[in-house]
N, C-alpha and C positions, 0 to 999 in steps of 0.2 A: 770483334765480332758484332755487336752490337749498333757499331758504325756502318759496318757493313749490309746491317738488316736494315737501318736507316735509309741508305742509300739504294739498296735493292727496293722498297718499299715506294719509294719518289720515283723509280721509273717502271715496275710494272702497273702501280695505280694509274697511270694515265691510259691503259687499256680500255678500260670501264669508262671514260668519256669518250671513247671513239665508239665503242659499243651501245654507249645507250644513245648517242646522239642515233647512231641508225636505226636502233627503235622506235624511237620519238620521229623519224621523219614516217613512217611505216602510221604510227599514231596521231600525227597531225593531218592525215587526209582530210580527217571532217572538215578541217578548212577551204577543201575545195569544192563541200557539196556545191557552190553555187555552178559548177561546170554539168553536176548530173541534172538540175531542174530543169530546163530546159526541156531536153531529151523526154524524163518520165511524163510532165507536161502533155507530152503528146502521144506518150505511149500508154497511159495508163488515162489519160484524156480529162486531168485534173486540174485545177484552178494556181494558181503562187501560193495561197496560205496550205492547201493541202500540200502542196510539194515541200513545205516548209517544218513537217511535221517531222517527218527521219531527223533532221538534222536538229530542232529543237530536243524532242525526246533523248537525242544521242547527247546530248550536252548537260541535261537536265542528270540524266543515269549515268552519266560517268563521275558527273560530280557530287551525287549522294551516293554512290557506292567505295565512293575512295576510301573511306574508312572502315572498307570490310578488307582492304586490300592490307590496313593498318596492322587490323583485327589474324588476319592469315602470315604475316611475317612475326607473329612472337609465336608462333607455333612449327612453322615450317621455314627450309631455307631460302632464300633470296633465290634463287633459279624456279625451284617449283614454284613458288608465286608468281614468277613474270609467265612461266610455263603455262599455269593453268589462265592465266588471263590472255596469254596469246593465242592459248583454242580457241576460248571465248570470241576472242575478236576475228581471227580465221572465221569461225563458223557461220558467226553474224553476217560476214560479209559475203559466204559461201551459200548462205542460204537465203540471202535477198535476188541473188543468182536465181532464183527457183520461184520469186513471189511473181505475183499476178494484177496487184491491185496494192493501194496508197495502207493500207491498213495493216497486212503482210509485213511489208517492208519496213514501217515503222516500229514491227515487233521485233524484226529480223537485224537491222541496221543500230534503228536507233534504242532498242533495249538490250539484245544481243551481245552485239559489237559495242554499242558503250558502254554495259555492264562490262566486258571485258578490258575494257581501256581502264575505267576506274578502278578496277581492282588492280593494276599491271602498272599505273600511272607512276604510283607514288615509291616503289621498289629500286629501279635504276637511282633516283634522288636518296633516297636514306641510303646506299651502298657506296655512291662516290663522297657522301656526307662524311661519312665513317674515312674515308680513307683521304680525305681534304682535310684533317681539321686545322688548317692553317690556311686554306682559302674554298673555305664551304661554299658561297655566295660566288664565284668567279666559277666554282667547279659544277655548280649548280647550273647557272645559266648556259655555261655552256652545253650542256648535254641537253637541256630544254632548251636552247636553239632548235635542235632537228626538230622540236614540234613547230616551232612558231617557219621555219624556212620550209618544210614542206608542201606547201603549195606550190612552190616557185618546181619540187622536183616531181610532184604525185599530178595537179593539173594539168600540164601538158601531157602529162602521160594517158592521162585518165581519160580527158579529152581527145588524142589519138584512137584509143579503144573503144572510145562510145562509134566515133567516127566508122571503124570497120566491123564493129560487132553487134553495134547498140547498147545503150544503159545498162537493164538487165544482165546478160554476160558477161559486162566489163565486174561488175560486181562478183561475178563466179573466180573469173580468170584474179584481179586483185586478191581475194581473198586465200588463194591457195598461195601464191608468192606471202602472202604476208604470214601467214601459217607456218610454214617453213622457214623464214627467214626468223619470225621472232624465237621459236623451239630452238633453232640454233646458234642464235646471241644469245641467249638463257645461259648457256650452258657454264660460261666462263665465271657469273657473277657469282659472288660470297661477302663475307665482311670479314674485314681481316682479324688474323686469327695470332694472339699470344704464341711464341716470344718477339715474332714480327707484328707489330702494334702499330694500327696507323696513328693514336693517341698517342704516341712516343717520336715520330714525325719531328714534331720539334714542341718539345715540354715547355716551350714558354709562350706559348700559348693559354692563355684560363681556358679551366673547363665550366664551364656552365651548369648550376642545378637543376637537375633533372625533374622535370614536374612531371605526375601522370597525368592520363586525360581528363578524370574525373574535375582535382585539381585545377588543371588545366580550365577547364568550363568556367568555373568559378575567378577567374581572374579578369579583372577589369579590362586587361592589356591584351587577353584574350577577343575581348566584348568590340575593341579599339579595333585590332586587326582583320577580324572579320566581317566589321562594317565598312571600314578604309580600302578594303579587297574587292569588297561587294560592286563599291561605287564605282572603283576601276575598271573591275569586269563588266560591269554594265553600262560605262562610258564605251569602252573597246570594242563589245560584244556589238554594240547597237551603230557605231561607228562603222566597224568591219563587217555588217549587214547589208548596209547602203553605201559602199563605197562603191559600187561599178553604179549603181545606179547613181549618185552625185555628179558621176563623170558622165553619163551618159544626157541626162534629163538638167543637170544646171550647168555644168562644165561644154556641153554638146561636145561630147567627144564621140568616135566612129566605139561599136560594140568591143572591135576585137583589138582598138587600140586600147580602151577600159582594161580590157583583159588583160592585158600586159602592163598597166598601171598596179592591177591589184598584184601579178606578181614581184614585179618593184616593193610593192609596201612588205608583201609576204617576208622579204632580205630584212628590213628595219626591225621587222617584228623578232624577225629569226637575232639578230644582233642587241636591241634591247636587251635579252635575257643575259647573256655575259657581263655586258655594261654595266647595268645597275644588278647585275648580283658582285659584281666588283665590290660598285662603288658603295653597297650597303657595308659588306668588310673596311673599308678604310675611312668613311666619312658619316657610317651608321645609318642607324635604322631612318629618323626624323628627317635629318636636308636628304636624305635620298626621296625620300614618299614627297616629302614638299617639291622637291624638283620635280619629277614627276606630272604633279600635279599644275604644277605654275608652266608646263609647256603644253600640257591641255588647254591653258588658255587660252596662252599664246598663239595654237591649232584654231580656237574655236574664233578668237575674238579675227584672225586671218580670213577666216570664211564667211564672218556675218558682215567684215568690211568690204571687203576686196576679193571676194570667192565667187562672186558671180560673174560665171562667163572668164574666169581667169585659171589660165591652164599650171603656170609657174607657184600660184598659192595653194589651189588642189594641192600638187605634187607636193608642195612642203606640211601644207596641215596636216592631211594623210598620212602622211612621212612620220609626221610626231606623233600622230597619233595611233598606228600600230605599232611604231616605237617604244612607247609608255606601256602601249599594254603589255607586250612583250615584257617588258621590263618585269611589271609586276610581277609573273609567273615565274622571276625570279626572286624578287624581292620578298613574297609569300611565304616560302618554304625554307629561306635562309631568315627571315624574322623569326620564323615558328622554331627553328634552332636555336638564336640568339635568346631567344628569351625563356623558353621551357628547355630546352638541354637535347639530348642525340638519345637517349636511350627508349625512347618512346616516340621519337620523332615520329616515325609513320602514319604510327595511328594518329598523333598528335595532329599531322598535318588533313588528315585527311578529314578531320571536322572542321577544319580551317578552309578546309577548299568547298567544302555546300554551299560557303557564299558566293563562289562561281555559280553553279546550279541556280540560286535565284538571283542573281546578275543573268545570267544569261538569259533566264526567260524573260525578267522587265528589260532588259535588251533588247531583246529580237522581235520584242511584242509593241516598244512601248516608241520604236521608229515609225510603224507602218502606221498607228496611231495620230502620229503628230503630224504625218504625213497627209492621214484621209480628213484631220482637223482641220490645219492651216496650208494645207494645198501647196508644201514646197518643202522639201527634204532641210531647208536652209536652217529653221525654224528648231530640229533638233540641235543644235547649235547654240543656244539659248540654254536648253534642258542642259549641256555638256559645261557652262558656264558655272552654271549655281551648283552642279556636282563636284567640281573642280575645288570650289570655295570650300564648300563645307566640309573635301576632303582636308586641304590645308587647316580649316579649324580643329578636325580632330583631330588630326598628326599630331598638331602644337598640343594639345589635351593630353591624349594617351603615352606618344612617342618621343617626348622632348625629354624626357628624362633616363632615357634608355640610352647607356655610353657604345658609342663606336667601339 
């Protein structure tokens, strides 16, 4: 009997990765704001950095609220939490449908809808965690695929509807499909439940000590990950900001060829997250984050040599480098496992992800910067060198002593 609950347990857990990848494609929109600027641009008759503002705030609020998301699963079960964060995010987007002006919309989109993503984020990952504990990091990433490939499946769409509706109601019309779609993936998720035990999977596996968060703060390895996270996200974030524009302004490439570049990267980014949530399971936490890090180089030192005006280097630094990032957003939340334990995961992870939040902002702030300084997108490319290094200095620091 017991073999049998084994057996039954390895083929209905892979539900829960079909299902939350389809949330995750539903939540990785924000990656396509760059198809609505445009459009509001002229409808609300605003400048790039104002148009910039939804999608910063949306990024900033989703990743200091993760850990209210942490904070709602040791109280309630895994479905109402994804539940109540996919009102959230429905609403947000339902009611930017309604705004009028850049100010609206950034309360509506980017505090709204990204308070809801953060609370809703981190629930599908600590539920297939739970029922992976034999391939946490493989199971992880893949479900965080659908956030990193959806652009590839929400831009053209998104972009189709701005086309016959306009911005504004595309946001109405999106927001109700995502409303309903996520209420109804909700319903299936729980954590498995005694005498069917996903910990009993296969027992030889170690289990890991459970740290709390408190705990947790106080650990140096803690202090490691959060900075090592930080600099990714904000190599990634500030890379994936200017990437149509690279191609358009150093690359001379045509707008709507760009366009179809960044959905190309959007697949890498989306496939990262399996990859190296693998490859943290079988070759650990340190040569994963160092690899990582050592093909950001190899991205950057490709485009300060030979990235001008070269269409085949574009496409491969690019390539690497929403790759990595992807990566990371696996690498993160299966390190945050490895090394503090499953029983607190959630919330655990969810103070682990604020260093998104301020990666994102000196991301997305600190391109345009170097851009209006040195007069050439290229120059970030420099900044993405010396992050790269210092990331591999602290891996070697923090993460060399952590076993696969």
């Amino acid at each position: 009997m017991e073999q049998a609950n084994k057996t039954l347990n390895k083929i209905i857990r892979w539900q829960f990765i079909i299902w939350g990848i389809l949330i995750y494609i539903c939540l990785g929109t924000v990656y396509s704001w760059s198809v609505f600027r445009k459009p509001l641009e002229e409808a609300f008759q605003i400048g790039s950095v104002q148009s910039g503002l939804p999608y910063m705030f949306f990024l900033a609020t989703y990743a200091f609220l993760m850990p209210v998301g942490g904070l709602l699963l040791e109280k309630f079960k895994p479905r109402t939490v994804i539940m109540a964060g996919g009102v959230l995010v429905g609403l947000g987007w339902i009611l930017s449908g309604f705004t009028k002006d850049i100010t609206a919309l950034t309360i509506t989109y980017g505090i709204i809808a990204g308070g809801g993503v953060g609370i809703l984020y981190g629930i599908p990952m600590a539920v297939v965690a739970r029922w992976f504990p034999d391939k946490k990091g493989l199971a992880v990433g893949l479900i965080l695929m659908g956030f990193g490939i959806s652009p590839f499946v929400t831009a053209p769409l998104a972009s189709y509807l701005i086309g016959l509706y306009g911005p504004v109601e595309t946001f109405k019309l999106i927001g109700i499909v995502f409303l309903l779609v996520i209420l109804i993936l909700a319903l299936p998720f729980r954590f498995p439940e005694d005498p069917i035990s996903a910990d009993k999977i296969n027992a030889t596996i170690p289990q890991t000590e459970d740290i709390d968060t408190k705990q947790m703060l106080k650990n140096r390895q803690f202090l490691g990950l959060w900075i090592c996270f930080g600099i990714s996200t904000m190599v990634g974030l500030m890379c994936i900001g200017i990437t149509s524009l690279v191609g358009i302004e150093i690359i001379k490439l045509d707008a709507a060829v760009a366009a179809w570049a960044v959905a190309i990267f959007s697949v890498f980014n989306g496939i990262g997250r399996p990859v190296f949530g693998w490859l943290t399971d079988r070759i650990g936490v340190y040569k994963t984050t160092v690899i990582t890090y050592l093909l950001m180089i190899v991205a950057a030192v490709l485009m300060l040599v030979a990235g001008n005006g070269s269409v085949v280097i574009y496409m491969i630094s690019f390539s690497l480098l929403w790759f990595t990032f992807g990566g990371w957003l696996a690498i993160a939340p299966t390190t945050t496992s490895i090394l503090f334990g499953q029983k607190y995961y959630s919330k655990n992870y969810g103070f682990v992800f604020t260093s998104y939040g301020i990666g994102a902002v000196l991301g997305v702030s600190t391109s345009g910067f170097i851009r209006d300084l040195f007069g050439s997108y290229l120059n970030v490319f420099y900044l993405v060198l010396v992050l790269a290094v210092l990331g591999i200095v602290l891996s070697s620091i923090f993460f060399k002593p952590v076993k696969a």
